[in-house]
C-alpha positions in Angstrom: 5.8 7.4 2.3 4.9 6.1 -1.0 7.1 7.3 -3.6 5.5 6.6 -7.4 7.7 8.8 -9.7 10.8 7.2 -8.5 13.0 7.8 -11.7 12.6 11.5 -11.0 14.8 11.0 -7.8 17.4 8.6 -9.7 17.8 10.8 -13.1 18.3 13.8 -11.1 20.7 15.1 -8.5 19.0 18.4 -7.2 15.6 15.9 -7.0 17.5 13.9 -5.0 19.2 16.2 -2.4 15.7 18.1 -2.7 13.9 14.5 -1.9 16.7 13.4 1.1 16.6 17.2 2.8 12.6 17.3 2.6 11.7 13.6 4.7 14.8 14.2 6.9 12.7 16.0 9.0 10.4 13.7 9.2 12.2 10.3 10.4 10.4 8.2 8.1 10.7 4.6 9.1 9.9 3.2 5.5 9.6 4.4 1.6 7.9 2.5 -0.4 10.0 3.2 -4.1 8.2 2.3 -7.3 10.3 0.6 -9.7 9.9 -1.5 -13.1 11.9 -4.1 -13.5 14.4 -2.7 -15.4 15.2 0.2 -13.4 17.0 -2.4 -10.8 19.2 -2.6 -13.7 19.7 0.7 -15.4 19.4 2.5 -12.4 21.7 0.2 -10.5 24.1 2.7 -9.0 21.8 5.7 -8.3 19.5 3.1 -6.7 22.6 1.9 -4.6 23.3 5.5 -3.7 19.9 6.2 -2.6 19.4 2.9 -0.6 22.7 3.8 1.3 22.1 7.4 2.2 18.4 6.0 3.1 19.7 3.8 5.6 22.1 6.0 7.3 19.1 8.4 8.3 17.5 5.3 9.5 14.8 4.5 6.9 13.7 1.0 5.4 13.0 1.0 1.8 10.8 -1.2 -0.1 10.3 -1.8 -3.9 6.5 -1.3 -5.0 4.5 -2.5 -7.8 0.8 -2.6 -8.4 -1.6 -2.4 -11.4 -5.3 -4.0 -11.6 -3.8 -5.4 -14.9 -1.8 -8.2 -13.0 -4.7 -10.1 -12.4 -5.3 -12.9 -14.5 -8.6 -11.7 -16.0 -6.5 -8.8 -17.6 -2.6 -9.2 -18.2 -1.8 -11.7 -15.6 1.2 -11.2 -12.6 4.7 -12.1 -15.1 5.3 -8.3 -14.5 4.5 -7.8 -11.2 7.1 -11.0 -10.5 9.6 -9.8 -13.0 9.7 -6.5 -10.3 10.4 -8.6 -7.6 12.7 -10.6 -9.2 14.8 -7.5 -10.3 14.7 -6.8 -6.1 15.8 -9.7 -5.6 19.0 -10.2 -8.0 19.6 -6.3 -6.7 19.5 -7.5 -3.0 22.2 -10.1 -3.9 24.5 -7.9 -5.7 24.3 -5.3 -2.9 23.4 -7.2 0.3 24.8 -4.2 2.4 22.1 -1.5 1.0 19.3 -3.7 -0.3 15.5 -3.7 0.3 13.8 -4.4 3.2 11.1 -6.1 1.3 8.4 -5.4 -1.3 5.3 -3.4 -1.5 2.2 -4.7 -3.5 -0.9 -2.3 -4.6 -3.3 -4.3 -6.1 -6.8 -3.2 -5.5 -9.9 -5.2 -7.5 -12.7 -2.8 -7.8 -14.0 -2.0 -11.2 -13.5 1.5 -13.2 -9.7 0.9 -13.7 -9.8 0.9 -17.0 -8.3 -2.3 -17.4 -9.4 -6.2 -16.8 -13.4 -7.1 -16.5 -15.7 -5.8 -14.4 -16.0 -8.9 -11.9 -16.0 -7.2 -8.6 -19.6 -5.2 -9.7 -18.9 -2.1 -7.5 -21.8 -0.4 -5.7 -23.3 -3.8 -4.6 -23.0 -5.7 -1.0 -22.6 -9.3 -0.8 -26.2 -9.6 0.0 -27.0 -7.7 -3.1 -25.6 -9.7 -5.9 -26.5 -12.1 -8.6 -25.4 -15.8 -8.3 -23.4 -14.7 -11.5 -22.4 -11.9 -10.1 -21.4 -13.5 -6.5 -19.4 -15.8 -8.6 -17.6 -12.8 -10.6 -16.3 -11.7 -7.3 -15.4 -14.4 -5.8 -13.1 -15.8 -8.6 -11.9 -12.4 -8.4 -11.0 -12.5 -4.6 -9.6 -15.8 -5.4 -7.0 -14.6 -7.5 -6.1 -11.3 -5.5 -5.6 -13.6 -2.5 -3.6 -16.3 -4.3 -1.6 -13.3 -5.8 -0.6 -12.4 -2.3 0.3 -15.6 -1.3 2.5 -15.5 -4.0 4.1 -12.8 -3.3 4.4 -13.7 0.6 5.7 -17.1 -0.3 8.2 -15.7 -2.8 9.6 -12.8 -0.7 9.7 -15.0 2.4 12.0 -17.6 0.2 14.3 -14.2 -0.6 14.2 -13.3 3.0 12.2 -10.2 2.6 9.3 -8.6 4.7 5.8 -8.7 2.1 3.8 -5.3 2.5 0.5 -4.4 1.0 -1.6 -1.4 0.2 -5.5 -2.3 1.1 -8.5 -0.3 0.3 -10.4 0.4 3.7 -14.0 -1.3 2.9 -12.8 -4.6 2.8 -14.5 -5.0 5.9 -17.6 -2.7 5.3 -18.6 -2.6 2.1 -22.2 -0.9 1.9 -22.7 -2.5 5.2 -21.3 -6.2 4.6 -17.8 -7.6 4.5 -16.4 -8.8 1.5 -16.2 -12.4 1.6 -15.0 -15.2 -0.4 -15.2 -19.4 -0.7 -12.8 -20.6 1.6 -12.9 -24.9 1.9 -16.6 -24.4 1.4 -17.4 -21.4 4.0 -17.5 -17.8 3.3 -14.9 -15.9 4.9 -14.0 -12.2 5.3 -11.5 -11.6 2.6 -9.9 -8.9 4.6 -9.1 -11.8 7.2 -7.5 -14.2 4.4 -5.0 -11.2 3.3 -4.0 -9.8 6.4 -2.6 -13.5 7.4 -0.6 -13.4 4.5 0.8 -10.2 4.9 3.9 -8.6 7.3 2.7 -5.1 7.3 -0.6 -3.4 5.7 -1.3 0.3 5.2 -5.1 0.5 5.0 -5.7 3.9 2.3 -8.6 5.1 4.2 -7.8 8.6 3.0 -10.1 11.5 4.8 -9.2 14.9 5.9 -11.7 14.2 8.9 -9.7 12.3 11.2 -12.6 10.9 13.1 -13.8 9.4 9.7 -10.1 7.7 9.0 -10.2 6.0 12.6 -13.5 4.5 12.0 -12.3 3.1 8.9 -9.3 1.3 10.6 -11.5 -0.2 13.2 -12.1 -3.1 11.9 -8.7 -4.0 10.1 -7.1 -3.8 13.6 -9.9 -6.1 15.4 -9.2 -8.4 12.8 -5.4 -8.1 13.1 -5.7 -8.3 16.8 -7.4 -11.8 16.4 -5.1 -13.2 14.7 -2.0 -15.6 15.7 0.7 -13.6 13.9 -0.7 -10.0 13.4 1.2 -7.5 10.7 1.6 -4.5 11.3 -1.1 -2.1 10.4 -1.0 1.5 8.9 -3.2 4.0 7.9 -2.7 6.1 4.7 -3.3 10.1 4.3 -3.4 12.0 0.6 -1.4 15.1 -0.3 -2.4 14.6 -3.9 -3.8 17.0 -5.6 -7.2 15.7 -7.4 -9.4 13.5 -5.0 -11.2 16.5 -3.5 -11.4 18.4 -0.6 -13.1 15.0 1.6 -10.0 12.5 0.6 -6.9 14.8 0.1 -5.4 17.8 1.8 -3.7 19.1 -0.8 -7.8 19.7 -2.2 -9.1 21.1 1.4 -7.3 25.2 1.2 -8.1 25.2 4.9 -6.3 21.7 5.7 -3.7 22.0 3.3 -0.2 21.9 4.5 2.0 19.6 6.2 2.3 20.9 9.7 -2.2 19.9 9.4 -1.6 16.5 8.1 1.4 15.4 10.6 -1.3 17.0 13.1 -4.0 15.1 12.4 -2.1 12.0 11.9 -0.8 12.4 15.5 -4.9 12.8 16.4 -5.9 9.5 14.5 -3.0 7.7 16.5 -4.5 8.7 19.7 -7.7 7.7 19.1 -7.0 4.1 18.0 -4.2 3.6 20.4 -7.0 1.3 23.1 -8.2 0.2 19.9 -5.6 -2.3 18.6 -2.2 -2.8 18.0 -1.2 0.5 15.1 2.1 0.8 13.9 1.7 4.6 12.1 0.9 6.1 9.0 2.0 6.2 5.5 1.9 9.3 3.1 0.8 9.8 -0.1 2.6 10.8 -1.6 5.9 12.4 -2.3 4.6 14.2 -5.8 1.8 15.3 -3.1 4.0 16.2 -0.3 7.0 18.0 -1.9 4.9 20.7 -3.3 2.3 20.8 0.0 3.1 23.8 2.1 5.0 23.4 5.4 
């Protein structure tokens, strides 16, 4: 489960015995926390708390950070390093309760309202300008060397590297997005997943059919490769993206007993198809107040 408004649960007591007493039920195997920088610092001993009474039910947390403003056409990464930094110098003053690892989000389509607009969204490969087809890939570029990054960094901390992925990596409008690698053109979903220990693919649907046929090709890629990560699939319980993406939009769909249900249906069906490790929820604004 994704949790994004992390402070709530560290400011506030009842939020936190309300948070702990909601997922207990649920035996989550990971949370992925978001956290500045700082909040490794100011929060230290709520954090510490958490951590602790997250690993005695069993579950794996992670710090998270993502924003299209740490590419370098926009911001750049300092912050996105200063976060795993902070996990880092918390992991080493608390090496009994510490994170597991450290949970990226950084997705490169346009309309963010932030950076340029290099990815030119709507548009297969096929379909692009030279200019344009140059736009994207010096923007693929960078979101892969920001991962490798990220991998190198966390594996120097000893810490597992997780990362969020949007599902059309490997169909979009009916082409893969590819990048220059060593002067070939090469699915970029391929270069990621390599430099990755787990990936939740957020190929949000309330159809399950439509969910497993959007992880089909992220686990044929992972199953060709030498050192696989593991592979998730992501559901929505947040209210907004309507009825097609998020359960908490669909009035017939929307409570948690459906989505645990469906998730159990989507694990079924891509069980002969590769090697899936579970699902991921998003998120805990979205599942707290979705009935049971």
């Amino acid at each position: 489960m994704w949790v994004w408004r992390t402070a709530d649960l560290l400011s506030a007591r009842h939020e936190t015995e309300r948070f702990l007493a909601t997922i207990g039920p649920l035996d989550l195997s990971d949370l992925y926390l978001y956290l500045t920088p700082e909040d490794y610092r100011i929060q230290d001993a709520a954090l510490q708390a958490l951590l602790a009474r997250l690993k005695a039910q069993g579950t794996r947390a992670w710090g998270m950070d993502g924003w299209r403003g740490y590419f370098h056409d926009s911001d750049g990464p300092s912050g996105l390093m200063a976060a795993l930094d902070s996990l880092i110098a918390f992991n080493a003053r608390h090496p009994d309760t510490g994170f597991t690892g450290f949970h990226s989000d950084l997705e490169p389509q346009d309309g963010q309202g932030v950076g340029r607009a290099l990815f030119h969204n709507g548009l297969a490969a096929s379909q692009l300008t030279p200019a344009q087809r140059a736009d994207r890939d010096r923007l693929m570029a960078d979101w892969v060397a920001l991962h490798d990054t990220l991998r190198r960094r966390t594996e120097e901390a000893g810490l597992a590297y997780g990362a969020a992925l949007p599902s059309w990596l490997d169909d979009y409008y009916g082409e893969p997005v590819t990048m220059r690698v060593e002067g070939d053109r090469r699915p970029v979903l391929g270069q990621i997943l390599a430099r990755v220990d787990e990936a939740v693919i957020m190929a949000y649907s309330t159809r399950p059919a439509r969910t497993a046929a959007r992880l089909r090709g992220e686990l044929a890629f992972a199953r060709g490769l030498r050192h696989p990560p593991r592979i998730l699939f992501g559901v929505e319980t947040h209210a907004g993206p309507g009825p097609a993406v998020s359960y908490a939009d669909l009035p017939s769909k929307a409570s948690r007993r459906t989505v645990l249900s469906d998730i159990a249906a989507i694990a079924t069906e891509l069980a002969p198809v590769g090697p899936l490790s579970g699902a991921a929820i998003h998120d805990w604004q979205g599942w707290k107040t979705l009935p049971p």
